[in-house]
C-alpha positions, 0 to 999 in steps of 0.5 A, spaced: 528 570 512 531 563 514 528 557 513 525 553 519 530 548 521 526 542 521 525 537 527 527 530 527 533 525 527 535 521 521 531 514 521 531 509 515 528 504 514 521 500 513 516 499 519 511 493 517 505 495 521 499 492 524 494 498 524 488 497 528 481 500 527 479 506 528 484 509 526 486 512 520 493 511 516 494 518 517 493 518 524 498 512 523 503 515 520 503 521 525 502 516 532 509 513 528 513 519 526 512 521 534 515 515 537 520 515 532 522 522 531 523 520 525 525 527 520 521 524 514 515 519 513 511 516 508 506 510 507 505 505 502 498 504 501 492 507 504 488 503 509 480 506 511 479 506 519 474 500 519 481 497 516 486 493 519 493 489 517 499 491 514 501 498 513 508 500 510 511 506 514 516 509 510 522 512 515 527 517 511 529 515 504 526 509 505 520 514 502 524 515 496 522 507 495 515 508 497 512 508 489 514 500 489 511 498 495 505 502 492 505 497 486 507 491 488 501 486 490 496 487 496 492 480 500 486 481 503 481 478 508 474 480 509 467 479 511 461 483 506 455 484 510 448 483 505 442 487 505 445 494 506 448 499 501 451 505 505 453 512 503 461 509 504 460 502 502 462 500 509 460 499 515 460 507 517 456 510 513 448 511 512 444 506 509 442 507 503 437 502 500 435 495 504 435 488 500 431 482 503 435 477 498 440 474 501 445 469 496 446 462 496 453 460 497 453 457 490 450 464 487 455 468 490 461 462 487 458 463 480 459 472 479 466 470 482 469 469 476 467 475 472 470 480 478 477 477 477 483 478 471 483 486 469 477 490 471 473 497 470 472 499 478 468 506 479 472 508 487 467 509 493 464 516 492 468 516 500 475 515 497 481 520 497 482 520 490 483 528 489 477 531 484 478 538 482 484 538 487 478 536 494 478 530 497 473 526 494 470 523 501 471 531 504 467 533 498 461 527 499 460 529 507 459 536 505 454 534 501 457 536 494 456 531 489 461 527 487 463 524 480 469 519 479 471 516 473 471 508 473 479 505 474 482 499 471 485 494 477 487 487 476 484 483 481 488 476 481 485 472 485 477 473 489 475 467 493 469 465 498 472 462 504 465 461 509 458 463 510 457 465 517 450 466 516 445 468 511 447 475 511 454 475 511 460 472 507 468 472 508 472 471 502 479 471 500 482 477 495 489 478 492 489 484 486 493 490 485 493 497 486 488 502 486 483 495 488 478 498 492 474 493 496 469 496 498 468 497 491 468 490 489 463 488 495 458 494 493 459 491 485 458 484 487 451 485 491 449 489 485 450 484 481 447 479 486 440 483 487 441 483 494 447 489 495 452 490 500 457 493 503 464 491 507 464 490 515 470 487 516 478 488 513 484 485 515 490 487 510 495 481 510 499 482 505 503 488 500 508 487 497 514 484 502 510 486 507 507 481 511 501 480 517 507 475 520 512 480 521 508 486 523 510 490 529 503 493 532 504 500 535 504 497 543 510 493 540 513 499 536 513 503 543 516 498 547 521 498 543 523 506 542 523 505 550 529 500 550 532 504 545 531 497 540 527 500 534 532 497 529 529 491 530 522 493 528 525 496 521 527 493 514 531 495 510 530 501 505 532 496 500 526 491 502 521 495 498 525 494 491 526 486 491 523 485 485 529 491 480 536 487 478 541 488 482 548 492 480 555 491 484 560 497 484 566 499 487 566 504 492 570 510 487 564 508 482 558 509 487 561 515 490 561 518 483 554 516 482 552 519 487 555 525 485 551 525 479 555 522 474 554 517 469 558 511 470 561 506 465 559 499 468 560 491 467 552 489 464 556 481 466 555 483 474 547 485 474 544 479 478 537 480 475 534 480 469 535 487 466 531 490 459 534 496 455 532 502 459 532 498 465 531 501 473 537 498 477 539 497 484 546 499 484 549 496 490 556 497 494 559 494 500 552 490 500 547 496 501 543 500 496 546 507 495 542 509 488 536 507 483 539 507 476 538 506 470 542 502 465 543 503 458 549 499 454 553 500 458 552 506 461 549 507 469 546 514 470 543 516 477 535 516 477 535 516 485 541 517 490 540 514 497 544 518 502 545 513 507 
């Protein structure tokens, strides 16, 4: 039996959205993929509903790159609420257990520095994390018991901003992947005596991604309607900033992206560029494969067909 034909139109590129709250990336991705039409999808990195800020939406073979923007640094702003600990460590969930203590603003600045540089972070028992093949947070709100083994995440930078009143703080963090906020928050209130969990997030920043130049879903259908999304897109290159960049002709690129392995001059990499290196290989100034270098020799590792 044949196979379905799939539907869609061959879009590529980058979207920087600005997902509201209330709205999973999932949904997101989905509500994309319809104004779009879009034949293929992804996303760079998962937001909770209670979340705002930048999600990268990957378009076409820009899904191909969606590991790189998954890598690069994230930026948050937000505001932890003391007093509570909830079943979800954020504002959604159950309440747990109740603290009258409340943190004075020099009390919560003295932790700060033992929740910053490389860290073991156990994820909120509602995460996507998959155990056993499950959803951690489809397994949690069934009841079931969920055991989730602690992860090494970097934060970089962890900074109160302000003290609206005694019961919540707002604070600036930039960290890496697999950081989980709400974690950090749930951590942080332990550590304090007084718990926690998370109220509001905005994400600002992933990557080269910014709050800045993000388009919300109201623009994005704007633009579809006037038949202008190119101007909502970056390109697929956008996600791959920080790999060395190779230059060739046309017959060299054609026959990579053939699958062949091609002899190349190392003197035309801009970037720097280690031994076994994942290079952009670049023509006519746009990127047609990820690469890998070795000597002299370039072998294709992923081809774009753009």
């Amino acid at each position: 039996m044949a196979r379905a034909r799939r539907c869609g139109r061959p879009v590529h590129g980058w979207l920087c959205l600005d997902k509201p709250a209330g709205m999973t990336s999932t949904e997101a991705v989905a509500r994309v993929r319809r104004l779009t039409q879009a034949l293929k999808v992804g996303h760079g990195g998962t937001l909770d509903p209670l979340a705002t800020g930048v999600l990268p939406i990957a378009l076409g073979e820009a899904t191909k790159t969606v590991a790189y923007v998954m890598a690069g640094r994230k930026c948050y702003r937000f505001t932890a609420r003391w007093g509570e600990a909830r079943s979800t460590d954020d504002a959604e969930g159950e309440v747990l257990a109740t603290s009258t203590e409340r943190p004075s603003a020099a009390a919560i600045e003295a932790e700060l520095p033992g929740f910053v540089g490389t860290l073991e972070q156990v994820p909120p028992r509602y995460a996507a994390i998959k155990v056993a093949g499950k959803r951690a947070y489809d397994l949690a709100r069934r009841g079931e018991p969920v055991e989730l083994a602690p992860r090494t995440v970097e934060i970089e930078r962890l900074v109160l901003l302000e003290r609206p009143d005694p019961d919540h703080a707002v604070f600036d963090l930039v960290c890496g992947r697999g950081t989980y906020v709400r974690a950090l928050i749930r951590d942080l209130g332990a550590q304090l005596g007084c718990l926690g969990h998370v109220v509001a997030l905005r994400r600002l920043q992933v990557g080269p991604f910014s709050a800045e130049t993000a388009t919300t879903l109201e623009a994005l259908e704007r633009l579809v309607v006037k038949e202008a999304l190119p101007e909502a897109l970056w390109p697929v290159s956008a996600a791959l900033g920080d790999l060395p960049r190779l230059a060739l002709t046309a017959p060299q690129a054609h026959r990579l992206c053939a699958g062949q392995t091609i002899r190349v001059a190392p003197g035309l990499m801009v970037g720097d560029a280690r031994p076994d290196a994942t290079v952009r290989a670049m023509a006519a100034g746009q990127v047609v494969a990820l690469a890998r270098l070795q000597g002299g020799e370039l072998s294709p590792v992923r081809v774009f067909n753009l």
